[in-house]
Each structure stands twice: as structure tokens, then as C-alpha cells.
Backbone as numpy.savetxt, mean C-alpha at the origin, in Angstrom:
# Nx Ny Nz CAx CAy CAz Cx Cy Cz
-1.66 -1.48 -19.10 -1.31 -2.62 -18.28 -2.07 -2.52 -16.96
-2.37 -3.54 -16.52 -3.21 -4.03 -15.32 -2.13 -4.51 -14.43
-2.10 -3.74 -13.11 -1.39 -3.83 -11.81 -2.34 -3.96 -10.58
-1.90 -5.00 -10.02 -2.79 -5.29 -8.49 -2.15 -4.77 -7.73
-2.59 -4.04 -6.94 -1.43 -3.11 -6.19 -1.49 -4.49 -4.67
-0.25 -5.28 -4.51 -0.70 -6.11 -3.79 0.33 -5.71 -2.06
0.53 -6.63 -0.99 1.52 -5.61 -0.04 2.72 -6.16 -0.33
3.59 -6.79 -1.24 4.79 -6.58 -1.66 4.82 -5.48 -2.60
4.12 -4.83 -3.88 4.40 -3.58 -4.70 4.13 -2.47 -3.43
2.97 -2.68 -2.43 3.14 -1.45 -1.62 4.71 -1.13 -0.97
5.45 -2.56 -0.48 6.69 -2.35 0.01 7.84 -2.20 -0.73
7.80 -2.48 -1.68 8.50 -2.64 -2.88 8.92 -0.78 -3.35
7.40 -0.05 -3.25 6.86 1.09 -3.41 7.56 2.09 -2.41
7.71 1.50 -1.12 7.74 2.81 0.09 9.92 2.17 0.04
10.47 0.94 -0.27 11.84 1.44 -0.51 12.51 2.12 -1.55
11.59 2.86 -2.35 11.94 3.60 -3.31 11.73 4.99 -2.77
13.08 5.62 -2.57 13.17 6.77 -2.18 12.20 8.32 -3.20
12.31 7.92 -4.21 11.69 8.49 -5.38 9.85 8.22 -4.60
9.81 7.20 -4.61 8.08 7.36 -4.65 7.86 7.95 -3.30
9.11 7.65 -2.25 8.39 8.25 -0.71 8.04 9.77 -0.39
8.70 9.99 -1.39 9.28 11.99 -1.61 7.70 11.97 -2.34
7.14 11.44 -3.55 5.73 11.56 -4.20 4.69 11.68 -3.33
4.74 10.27 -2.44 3.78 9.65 -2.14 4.27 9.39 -0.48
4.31 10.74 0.44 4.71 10.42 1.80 4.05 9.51 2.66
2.34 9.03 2.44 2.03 7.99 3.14 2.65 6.76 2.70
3.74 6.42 1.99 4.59 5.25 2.14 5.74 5.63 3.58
5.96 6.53 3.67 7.08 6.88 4.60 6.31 5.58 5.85
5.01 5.96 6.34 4.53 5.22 7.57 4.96 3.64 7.75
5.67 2.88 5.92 5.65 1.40 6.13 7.11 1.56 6.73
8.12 2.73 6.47 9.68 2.39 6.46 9.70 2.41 7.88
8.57 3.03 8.68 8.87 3.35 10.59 8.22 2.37 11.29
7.56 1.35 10.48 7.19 0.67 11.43 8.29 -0.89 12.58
7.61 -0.55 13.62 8.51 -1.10 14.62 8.50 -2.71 14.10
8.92 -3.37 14.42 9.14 -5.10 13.86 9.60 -5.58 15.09
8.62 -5.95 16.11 9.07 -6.66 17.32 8.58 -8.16 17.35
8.69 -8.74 17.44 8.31 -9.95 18.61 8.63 -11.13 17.04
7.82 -12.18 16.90 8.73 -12.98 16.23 7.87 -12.98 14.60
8.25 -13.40 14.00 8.34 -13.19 12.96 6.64 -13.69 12.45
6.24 -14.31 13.40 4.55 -15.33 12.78 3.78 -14.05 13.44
4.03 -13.44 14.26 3.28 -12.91 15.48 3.02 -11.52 15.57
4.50 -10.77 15.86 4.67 -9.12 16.13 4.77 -8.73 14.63
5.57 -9.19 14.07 6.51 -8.27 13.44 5.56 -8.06 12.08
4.27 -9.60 11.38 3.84 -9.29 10.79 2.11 -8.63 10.68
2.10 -8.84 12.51 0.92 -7.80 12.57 0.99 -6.44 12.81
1.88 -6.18 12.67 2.52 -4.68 12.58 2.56 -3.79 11.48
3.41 -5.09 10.54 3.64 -4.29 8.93 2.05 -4.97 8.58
1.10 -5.35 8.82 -0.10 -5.77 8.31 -1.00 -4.89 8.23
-1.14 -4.24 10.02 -2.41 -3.32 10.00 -1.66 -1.44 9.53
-0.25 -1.50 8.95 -0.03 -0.43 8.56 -0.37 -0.74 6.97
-0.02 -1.61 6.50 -0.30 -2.30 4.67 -1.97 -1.61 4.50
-3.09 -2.08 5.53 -4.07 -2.23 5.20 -4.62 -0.70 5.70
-3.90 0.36 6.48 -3.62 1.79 6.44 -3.49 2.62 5.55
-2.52 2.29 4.72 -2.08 2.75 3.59 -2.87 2.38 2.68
-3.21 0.99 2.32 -3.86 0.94 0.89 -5.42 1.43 1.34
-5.81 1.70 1.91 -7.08 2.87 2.69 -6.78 4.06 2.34
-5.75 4.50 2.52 -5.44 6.32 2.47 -5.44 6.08 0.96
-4.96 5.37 -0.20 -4.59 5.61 -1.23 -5.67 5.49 -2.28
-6.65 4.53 -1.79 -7.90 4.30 -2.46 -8.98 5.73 -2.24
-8.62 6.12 -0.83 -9.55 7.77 -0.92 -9.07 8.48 -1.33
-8.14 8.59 -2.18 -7.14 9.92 -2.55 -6.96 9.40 -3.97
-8.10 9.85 -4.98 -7.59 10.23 -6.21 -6.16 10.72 -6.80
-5.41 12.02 -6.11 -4.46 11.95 -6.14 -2.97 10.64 -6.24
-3.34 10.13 -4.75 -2.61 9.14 -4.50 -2.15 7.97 -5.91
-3.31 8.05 -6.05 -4.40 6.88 -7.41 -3.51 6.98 -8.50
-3.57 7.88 -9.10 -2.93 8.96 -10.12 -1.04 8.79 -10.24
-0.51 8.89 -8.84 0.94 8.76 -9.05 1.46 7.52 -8.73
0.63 6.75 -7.93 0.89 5.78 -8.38 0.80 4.52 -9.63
-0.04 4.92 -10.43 -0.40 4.70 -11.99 1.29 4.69 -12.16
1.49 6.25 -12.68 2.37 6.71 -12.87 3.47 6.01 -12.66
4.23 5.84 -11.29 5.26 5.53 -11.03 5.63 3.40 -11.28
4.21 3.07 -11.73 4.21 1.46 -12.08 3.89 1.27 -13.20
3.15 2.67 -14.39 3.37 2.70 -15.49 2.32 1.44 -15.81
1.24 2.07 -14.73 -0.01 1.17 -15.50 -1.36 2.46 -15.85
-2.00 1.50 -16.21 -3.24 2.05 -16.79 -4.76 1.14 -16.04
-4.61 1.03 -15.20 -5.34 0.26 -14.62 -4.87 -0.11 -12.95
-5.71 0.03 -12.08 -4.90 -0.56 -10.75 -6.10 -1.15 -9.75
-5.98 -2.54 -9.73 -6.98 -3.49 -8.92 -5.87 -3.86 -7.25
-7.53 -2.92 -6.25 -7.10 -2.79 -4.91 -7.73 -3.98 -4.24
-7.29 -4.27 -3.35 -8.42 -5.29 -2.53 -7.99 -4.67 -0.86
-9.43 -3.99 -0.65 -9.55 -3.02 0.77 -10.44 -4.01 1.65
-9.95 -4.34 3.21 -10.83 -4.83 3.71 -11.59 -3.87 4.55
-12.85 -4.51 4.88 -14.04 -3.58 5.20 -14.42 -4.61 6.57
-15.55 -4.25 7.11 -15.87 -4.97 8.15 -16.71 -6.73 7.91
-17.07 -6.26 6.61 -17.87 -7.66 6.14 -17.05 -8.24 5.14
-15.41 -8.12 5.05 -14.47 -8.76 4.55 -13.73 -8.09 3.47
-13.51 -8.39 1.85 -12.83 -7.27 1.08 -13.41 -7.01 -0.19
-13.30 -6.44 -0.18 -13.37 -5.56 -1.69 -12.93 -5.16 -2.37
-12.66 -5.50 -3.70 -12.32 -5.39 -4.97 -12.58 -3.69 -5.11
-11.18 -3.16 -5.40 -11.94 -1.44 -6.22 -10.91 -1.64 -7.18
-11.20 -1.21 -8.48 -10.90 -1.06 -9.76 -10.72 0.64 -10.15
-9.56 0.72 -10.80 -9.54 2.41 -10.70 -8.75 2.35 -12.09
């Protein structure tokens, strides 16, 4: 099965106590602060930590690996942004 790892499965991912204990760079989405209003603070906050994380997880084979695992795919399509916009990685 083919999974897009998109930023609801990342959040979906870090309230599962099970995967945070696996996979501690989810711990970073549960601390982030949520200030100001909801168009503005709160989702450029959980944004540039989303696009943190799915960075750490795409360099870490490891990472790669348990998360397969824990979504019980066989396939996992990332979309990482870069400076000249995003990119598709296939793993």
C-alpha cells in the first residue's frame, strides 16, 4: 500500500503515544506553542515545525523504515520543500 505521508498523518502520527516513544522527532509537533489566531500564529508555528520534521524523516532511513511500519505501508510519497519549491521523494 501507497501512503503520502501528508501533515495530518504526521499529526495524527505524533498523538500516538506508541509512535512518539519510536519515533521521538514527533515529540517536537506535541510542544509546539499555538499563539496568536488561528489564520496567522498558531498555523505558522505547527507549519514550519511539519516541514522540520518531514526533513528529519526523509534523511533518516531509519525514521523511513518505522514509519512504513507503524502505517503498514510499503511505499511512502513525501513532498519536502526546498528553496526552488517541492519535491516529490518516493521511498
Amino acid at each position: 500500500m501507497v501512503v503520502r505521508l501528508t501533515d495530518a498523518t504526521l499529526l495524527s502520527l505524533s498523538r500516538n503515544p506508541e509512535a512518539r516513544k519510536k519515533l521521538p522527532v514527533l515529540n517536537s509537533l506535541m510542544s509546539v506553542k499555538r499563539r496568536g489566531c488561528g489564520k496567522c500564529g498558531r498555523r505558522n508555528n505547527v507549519s514550519r515545525q511539519l516541514v522540520a520534521v518531514r526533513n528529519a524523516v526523509v534523511a533518516s532511513p531509519s525514521t523511513l523504515k518505522i514509519i512504513k511500519q507503524l502505517l503498514r505501508a510499503t511505499r511512502l510519497i513525501v513532498y519536502v520543500k526546498t528553496g526552488s519549491g517541492t519535491k516529490r521523494v518516493e521511498v
